[in-house]
C-alpha positions as CSV (number, residue, x, y, z in Angstrom):
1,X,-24.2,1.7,-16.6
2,X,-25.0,2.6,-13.2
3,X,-24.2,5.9,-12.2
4,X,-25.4,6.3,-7.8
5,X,-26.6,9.1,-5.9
6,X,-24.7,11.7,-4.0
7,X,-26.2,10.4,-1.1
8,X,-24.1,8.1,1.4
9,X,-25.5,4.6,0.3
10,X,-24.1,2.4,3.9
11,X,-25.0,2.9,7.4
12,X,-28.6,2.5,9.3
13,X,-30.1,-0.2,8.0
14,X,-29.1,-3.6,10.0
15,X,-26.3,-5.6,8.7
16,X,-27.4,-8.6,5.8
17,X,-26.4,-11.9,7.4
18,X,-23.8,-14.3,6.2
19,X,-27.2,-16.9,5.1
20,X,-28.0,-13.9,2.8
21,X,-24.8,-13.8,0.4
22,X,-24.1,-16.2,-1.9
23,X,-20.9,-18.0,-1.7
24,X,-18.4,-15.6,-3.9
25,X,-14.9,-14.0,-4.2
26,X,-14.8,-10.6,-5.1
27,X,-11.3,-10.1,-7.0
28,X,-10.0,-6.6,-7.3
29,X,-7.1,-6.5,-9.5
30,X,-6.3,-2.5,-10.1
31,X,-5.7,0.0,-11.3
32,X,-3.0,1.7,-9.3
33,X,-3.9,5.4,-8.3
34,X,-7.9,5.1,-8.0
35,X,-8.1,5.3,-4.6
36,X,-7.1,1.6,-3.8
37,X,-5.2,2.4,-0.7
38,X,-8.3,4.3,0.6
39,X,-10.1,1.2,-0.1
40,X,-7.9,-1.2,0.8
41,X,-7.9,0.5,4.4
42,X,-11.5,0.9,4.8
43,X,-11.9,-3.1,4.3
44,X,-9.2,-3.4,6.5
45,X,-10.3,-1.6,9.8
46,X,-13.9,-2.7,9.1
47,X,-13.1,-6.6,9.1
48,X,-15.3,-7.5,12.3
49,X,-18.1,-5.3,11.0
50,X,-17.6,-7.2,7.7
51,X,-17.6,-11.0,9.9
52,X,-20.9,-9.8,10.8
53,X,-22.3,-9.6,7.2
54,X,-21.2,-12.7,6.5
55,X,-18.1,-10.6,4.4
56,X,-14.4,-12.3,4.9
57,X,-11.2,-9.8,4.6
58,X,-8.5,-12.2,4.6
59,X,-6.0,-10.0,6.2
60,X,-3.9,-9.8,9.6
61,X,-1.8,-7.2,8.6
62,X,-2.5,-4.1,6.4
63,X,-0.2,-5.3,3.3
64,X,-1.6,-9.1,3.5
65,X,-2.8,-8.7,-0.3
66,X,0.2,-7.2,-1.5
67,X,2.3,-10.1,-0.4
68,X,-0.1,-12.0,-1.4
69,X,0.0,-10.6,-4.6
70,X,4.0,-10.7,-4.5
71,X,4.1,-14.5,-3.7
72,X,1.5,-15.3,-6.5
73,X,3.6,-13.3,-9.3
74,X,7.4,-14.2,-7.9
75,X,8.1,-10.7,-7.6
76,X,11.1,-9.1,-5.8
77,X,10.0,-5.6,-4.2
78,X,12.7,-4.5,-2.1
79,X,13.4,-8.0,0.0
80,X,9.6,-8.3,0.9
81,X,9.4,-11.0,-1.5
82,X,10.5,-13.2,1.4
83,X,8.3,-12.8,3.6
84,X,5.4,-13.0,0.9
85,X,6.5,-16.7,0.5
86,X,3.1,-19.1,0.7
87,X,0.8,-15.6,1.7
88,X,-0.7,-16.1,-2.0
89,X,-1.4,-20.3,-1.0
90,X,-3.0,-18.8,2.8
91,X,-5.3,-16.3,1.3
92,X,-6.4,-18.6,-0.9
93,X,-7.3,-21.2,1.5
94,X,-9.3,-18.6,3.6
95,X,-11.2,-17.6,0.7
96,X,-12.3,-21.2,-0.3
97,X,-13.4,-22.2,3.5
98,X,-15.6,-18.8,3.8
99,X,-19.1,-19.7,3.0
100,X,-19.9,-16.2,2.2
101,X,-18.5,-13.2,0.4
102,X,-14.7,-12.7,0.0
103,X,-13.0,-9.8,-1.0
104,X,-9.5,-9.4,-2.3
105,X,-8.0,-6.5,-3.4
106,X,-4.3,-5.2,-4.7
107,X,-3.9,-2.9,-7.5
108,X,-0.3,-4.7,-8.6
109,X,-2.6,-7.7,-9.4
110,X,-3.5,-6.0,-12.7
111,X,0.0,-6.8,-13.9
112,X,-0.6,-10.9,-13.3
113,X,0.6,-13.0,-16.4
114,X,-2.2,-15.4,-18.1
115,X,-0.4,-18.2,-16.4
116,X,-0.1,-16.5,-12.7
117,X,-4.1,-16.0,-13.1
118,X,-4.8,-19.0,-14.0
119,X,-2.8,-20.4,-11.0
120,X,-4.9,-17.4,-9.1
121,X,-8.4,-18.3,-10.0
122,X,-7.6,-22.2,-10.1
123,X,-6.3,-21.6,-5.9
124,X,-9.9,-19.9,-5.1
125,X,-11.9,-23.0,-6.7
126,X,-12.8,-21.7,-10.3
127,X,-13.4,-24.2,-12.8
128,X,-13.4,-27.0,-10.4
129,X,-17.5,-27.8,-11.7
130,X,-18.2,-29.2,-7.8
131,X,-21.5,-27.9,-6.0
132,X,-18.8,-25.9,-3.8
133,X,-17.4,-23.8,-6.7
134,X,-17.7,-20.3,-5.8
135,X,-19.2,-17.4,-8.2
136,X,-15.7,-15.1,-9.2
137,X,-16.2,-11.7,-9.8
138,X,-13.6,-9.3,-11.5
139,X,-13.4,-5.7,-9.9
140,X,-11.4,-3.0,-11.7
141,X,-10.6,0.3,-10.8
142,X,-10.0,2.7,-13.7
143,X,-9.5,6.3,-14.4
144,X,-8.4,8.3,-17.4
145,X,-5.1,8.3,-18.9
146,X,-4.4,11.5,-18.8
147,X,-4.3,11.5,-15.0
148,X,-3.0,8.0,-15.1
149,X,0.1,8.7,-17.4
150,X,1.5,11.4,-14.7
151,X,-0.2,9.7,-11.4
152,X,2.6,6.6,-12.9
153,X,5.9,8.9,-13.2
154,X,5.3,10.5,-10.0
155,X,5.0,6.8,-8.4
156,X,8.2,6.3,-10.0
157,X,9.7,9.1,-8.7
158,X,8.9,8.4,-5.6
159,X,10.1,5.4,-5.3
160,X,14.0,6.1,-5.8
161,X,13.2,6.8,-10.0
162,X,15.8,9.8,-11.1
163,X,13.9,9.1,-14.6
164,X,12.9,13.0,-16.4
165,X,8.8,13.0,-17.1
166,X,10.2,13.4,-21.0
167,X,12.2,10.3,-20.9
168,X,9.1,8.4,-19.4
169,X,6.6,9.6,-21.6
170,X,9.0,8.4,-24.8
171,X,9.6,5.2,-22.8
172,X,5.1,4.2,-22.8
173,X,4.6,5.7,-25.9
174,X,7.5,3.1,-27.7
175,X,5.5,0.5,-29.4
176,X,7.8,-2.2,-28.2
177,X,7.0,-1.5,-24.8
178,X,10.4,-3.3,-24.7
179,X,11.8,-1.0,-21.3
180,X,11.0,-2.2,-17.9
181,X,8.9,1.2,-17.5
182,X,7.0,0.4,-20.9
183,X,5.9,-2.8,-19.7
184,X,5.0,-1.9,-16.4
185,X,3.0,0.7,-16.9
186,X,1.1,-0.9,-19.3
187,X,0.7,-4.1,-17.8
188,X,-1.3,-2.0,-15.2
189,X,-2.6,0.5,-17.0
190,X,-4.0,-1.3,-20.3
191,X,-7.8,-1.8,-19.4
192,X,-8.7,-4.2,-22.3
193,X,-5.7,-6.8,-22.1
194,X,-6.2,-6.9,-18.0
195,X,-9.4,-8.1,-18.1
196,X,-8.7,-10.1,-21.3
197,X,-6.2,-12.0,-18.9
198,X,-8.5,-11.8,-15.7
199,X,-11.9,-12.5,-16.7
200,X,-11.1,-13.8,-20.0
201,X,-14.1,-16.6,-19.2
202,X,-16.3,-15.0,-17.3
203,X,-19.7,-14.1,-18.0
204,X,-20.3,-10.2,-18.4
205,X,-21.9,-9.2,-15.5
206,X,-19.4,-10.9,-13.1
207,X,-17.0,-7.9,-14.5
208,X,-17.6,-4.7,-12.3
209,X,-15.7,-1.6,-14.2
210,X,-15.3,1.5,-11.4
211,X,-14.8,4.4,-13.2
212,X,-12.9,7.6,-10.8
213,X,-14.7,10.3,-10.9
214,X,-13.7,13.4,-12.8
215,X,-11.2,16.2,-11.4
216,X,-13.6,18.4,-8.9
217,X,-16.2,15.3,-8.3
218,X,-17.2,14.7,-4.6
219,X,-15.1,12.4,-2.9
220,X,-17.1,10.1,-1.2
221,X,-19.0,9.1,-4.9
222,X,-15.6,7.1,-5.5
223,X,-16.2,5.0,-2.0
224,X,-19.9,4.5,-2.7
225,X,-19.0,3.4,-6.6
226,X,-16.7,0.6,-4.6
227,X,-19.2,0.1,-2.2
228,X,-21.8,-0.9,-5.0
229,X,-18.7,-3.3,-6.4
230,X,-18.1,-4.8,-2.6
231,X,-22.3,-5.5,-2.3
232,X,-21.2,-3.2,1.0
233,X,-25.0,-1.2,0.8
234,X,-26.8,-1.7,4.8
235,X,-23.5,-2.5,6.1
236,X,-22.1,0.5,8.5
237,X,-18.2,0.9,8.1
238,X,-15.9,3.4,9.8
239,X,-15.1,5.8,6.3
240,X,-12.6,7.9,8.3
241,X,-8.8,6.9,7.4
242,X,-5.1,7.9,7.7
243,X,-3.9,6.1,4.7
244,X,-3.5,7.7,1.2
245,X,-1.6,8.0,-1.5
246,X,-1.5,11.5,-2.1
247,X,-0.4,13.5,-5.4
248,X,2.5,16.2,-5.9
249,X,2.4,18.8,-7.7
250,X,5.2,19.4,-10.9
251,X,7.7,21.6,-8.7
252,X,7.8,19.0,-5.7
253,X,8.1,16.0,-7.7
254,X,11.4,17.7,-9.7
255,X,12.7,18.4,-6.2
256,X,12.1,14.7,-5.1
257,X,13.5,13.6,-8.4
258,X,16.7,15.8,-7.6
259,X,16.5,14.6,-3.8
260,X,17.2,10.5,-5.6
261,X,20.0,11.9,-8.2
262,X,21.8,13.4,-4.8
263,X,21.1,10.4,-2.5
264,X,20.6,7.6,-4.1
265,X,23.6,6.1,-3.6
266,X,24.4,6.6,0.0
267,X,21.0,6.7,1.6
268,X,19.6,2.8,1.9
269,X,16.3,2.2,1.5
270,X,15.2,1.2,4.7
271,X,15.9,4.9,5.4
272,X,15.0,6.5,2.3
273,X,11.1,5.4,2.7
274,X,10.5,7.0,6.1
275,X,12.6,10.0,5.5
276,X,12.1,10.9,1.8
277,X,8.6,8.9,0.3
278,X,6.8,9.7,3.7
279,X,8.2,12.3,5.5
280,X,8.9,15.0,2.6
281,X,6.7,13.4,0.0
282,X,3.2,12.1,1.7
283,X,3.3,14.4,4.8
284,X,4.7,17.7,3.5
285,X,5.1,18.2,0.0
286,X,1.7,17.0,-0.8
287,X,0.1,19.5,1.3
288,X,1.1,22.5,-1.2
289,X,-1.8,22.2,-3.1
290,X,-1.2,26.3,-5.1
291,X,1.3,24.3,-7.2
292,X,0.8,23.9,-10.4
293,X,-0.4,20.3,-11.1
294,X,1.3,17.5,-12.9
295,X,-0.5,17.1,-16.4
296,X,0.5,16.1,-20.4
297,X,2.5,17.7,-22.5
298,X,0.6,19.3,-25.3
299,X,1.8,17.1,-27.9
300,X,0.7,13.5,-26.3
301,X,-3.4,15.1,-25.6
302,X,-4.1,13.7,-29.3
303,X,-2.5,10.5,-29.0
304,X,-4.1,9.6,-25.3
305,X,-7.5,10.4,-26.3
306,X,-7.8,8.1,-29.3
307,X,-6.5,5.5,-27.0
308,X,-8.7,6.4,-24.4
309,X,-11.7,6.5,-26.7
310,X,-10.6,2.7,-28.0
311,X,-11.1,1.6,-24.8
312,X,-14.3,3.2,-24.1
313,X,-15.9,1.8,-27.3
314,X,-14.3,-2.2,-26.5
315,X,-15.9,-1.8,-22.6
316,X,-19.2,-0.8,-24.2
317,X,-18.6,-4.2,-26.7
318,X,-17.9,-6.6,-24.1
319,X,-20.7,-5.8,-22.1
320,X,-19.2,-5.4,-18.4
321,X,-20.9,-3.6,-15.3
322,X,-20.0,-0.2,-15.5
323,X,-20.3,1.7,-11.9
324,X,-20.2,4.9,-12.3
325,X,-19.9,6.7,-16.3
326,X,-17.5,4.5,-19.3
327,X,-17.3,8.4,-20.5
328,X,-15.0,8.9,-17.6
329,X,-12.3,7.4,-18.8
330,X,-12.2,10.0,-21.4
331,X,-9.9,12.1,-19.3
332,X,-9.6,16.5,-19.7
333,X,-6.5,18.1,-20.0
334,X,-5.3,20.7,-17.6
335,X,-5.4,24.1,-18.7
336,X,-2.0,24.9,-18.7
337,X,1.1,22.9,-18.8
338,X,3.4,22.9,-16.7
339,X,6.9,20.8,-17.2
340,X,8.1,19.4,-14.6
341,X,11.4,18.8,-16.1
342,X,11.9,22.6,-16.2
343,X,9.9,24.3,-13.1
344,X,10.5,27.5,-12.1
345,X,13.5,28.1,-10.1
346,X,11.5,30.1,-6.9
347,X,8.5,27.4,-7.0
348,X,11.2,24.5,-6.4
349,X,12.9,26.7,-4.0
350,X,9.9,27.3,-2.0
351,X,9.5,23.4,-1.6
352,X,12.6,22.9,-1.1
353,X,12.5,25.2,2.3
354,X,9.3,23.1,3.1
355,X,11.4,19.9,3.0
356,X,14.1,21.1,5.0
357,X,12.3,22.4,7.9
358,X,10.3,18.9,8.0
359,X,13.7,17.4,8.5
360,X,14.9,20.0,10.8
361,X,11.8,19.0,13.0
362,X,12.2,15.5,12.5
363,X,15.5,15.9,13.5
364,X,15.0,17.8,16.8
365,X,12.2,15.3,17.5
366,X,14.4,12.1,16.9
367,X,17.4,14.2,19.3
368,X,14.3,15.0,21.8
369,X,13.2,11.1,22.3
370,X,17.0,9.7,22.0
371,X,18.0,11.9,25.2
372,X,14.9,11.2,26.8
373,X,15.6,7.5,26.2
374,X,19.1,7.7,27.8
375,X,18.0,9.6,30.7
376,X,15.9,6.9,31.3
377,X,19.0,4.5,30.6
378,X,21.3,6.4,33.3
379,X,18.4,6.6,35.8
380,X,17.5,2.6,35.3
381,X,21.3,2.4,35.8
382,X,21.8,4.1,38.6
383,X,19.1,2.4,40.7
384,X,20.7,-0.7,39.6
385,X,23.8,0.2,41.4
386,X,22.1,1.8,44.4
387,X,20.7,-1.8,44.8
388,X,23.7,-3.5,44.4
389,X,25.2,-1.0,47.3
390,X,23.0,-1.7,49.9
391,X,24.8,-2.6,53.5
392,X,24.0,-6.0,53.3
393,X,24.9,-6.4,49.7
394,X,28.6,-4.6,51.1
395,X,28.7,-7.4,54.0
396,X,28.4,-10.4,51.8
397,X,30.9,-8.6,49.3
398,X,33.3,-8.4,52.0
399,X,32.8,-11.9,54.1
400,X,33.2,-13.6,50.1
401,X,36.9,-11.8,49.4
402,X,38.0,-12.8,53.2
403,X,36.9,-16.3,52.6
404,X,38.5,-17.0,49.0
405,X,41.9,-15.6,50.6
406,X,42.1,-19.1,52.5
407,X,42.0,-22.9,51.7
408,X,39.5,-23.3,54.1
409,X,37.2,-20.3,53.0
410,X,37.1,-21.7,49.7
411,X,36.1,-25.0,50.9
412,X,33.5,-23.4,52.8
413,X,32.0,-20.9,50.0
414,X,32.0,-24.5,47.4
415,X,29.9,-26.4,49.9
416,X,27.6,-23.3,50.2
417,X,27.8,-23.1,46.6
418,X,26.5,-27.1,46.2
419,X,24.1,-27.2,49.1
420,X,22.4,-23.5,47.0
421,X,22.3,-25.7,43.4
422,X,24.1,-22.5,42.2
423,X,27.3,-23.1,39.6
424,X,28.5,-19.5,39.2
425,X,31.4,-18.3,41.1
426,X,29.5,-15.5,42.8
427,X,28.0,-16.2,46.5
């Protein structure tokens, strides 16, 4: 296990050159909520500084990977799923024509069926046995399941879910795993059986395990732990970033919750993303940070923690690269619960003001730009028909009428018309 500094491990040194890498793909398949998007976001805005170091981000848009990803599984998300179509086929050709490093990353990819990775790692050259077969590496994200198990409800929530937190937990914690929630969740969330079906053939140390830091932990440790994973160390990359995924706390998620039971049906989701998931949920609910916090109930701490320590004990078997501490994943539960299925009236309340003064300024903002734009509309108008007026514009206007009056006039205004190439009626 490798556990690095709290010192900032990128930046002064020169950049390693593309004839210093080996030839490999750097896979990063999950798990959802360990900082992925940050990630993700980093690679993406640092892509010429990665060129430089010989390091290929396949990506001319932000959510390249998770079409990507889309395309190679077949799954529908929302009517995306067409414009994923051949984006799993394109990265894959850009990773097996890079001679140096390649990185691709999307945490949905955890969720891939034996037969979709095998279609995966078969598109990026494994197992071909030519002198151009590149070294695969496995990267996985993980963090403890007692931050994982609410982290995945309040996703769901916040995607249109009217689902309680009780009715969720019962739903993972049925062996059968037989609801579309079950299987999801565990299909991203259980360590052991994604890396069973992503680097079921790989040797050990091509299997890089990033452990999230526990609650309170410096934030830039998680970045340097992926920046160990990436081989990133001497290369300088712009840290600062917009993009998150940030958490809710119990009383905002039961208002969001209530938000979907009240709207689900009339508001469509082109609008309900901007307006609900971004606007009251990313950019203003998620700054209340004296909430109390989204945790486990009391009676699943037992249960969690012997899974949790299973896994712990089958990583240390298999042998893979731990960066950062295996003992992470041994999560801590909150000191108090707090049910998000029964908040307190006045906390909910006090979000709920929150949300609707982020709409009313959304609101007078959208009213602000729309009269601007048709301002702009009657002005461009209006000097439109001040050019049309102008005194010779009225002359021609006037000789036209007189001449279409008479047989002659017309006879004149068609030759005009033929000798100009012009076949509209106007002169």
């Amino acid at each position: 296990m490798t556990t690095p500094t709290a010192e900032p491990q990128q930046t002064t040194s020169s950049a390693p050159t593309a004839e210093a890498r080996p030839r490999r793909i750097l896979l990063h398949v999950g798990t959802p909520k360990t900082g992925t998007s940050y990630a993700q976001d980093v690679l993406f805005r640092n892509r010429a500084k990665l060129a430089a170091a010989g390091i290929l981000y396949p990506a001319e848009r932000f959510d390249a990977h998770f079409l990507a990803a889309l395309d190679l599984m077949r799954l529908p998300w929302g009517g995306l799923e067409a414009q994923a179509i051949g984006a799993w086929d394109e990265l894959a050709r850009q990773a097996r024509e890079h001679e140096g490093t390649t990185i691709i990353s999307h945490e949905i990819l955890a969720t891939a069926s034996r037969s979709q990775v095998g279609r995966a790692l078969a598109s990026l050259g494994h197992g071909s046995g030519g002198p151009d077969e590149p070294e695969i590496h496995v990267v996985l994200s993980v963090r403890d399941l007692v931050r994982q198990i609410p982290a995945e409800w309040q996703e769901n929530v916040k995607h249109r879910s009217s689902i309680t937190y009780a009715r969720f937990l019962d739903q993972i914690r049925d062996p059968a795993r037989a609801t579309r929630i079950g299987s999801w969740f565990w299909g991203v969330q259980e360590i052991p059986d994604i890396l069973d079906r992503w680097a079921g053939d790989l040797p050990p140390e091509r299997v890089h395990l990033i452990t999230v830091p526990p609650r309170g932990g410096a934030p830039e440790v998680l970045w340097q732990r992926f920046s160990e994973a990436f081989d990133l160390d001497g290369v300088d990359l712009d840290l600062e970033t917009e993009r998150a995924n940030p958490s809710l706390g119990a009383p905002e998620t039961a208002l969001i919750r209530r938000i979907n039971r009240t709207v689900n049906r009339e508001l469509p989701p082109a609008d309900y993303r901007p307006l609900v998931r971004e606007l009251l949920a990313h950019q203003t609910l998620s700054q209340r940070r004296d909430s109390p916090r989204l945790g486990l109930p009391p009676d699943a701490a037992a249960w969690v923690e012997e899974l949790e320590r299973s896994w712990v004990a089958e990583i240390d078997h298999r042998g893979y690269h731990v960066i950062g501490d295996v003992e992470e994943l041994i999560g801590t539960p909150p000191g108090t619960w707090s049910d998000p299925d029964r908040p307190l009236g006045r906390d909910v309340a006090a979000a709920s003001l929150d949300a609707i003064k982020a709409l009313l300024l959304e609101q007078a903002r959208t009213r602000r730009e729309l009269d601007a734009a048709r301002h702009e509309l009657g002005e461009t108008q209006r000097a439109l028909e001040r050019s049309y007026l102008r005194p010779t514009y009225r002359a021609r206007e006037k000789i036209v009428r007189r001449l279409e009056t008479g047989r002659a006039g017309r006879g004149a205004l068609k030759a005009y018309r033929v000798l100009r190439g012009r076949s509209s009626r106007s002169a």
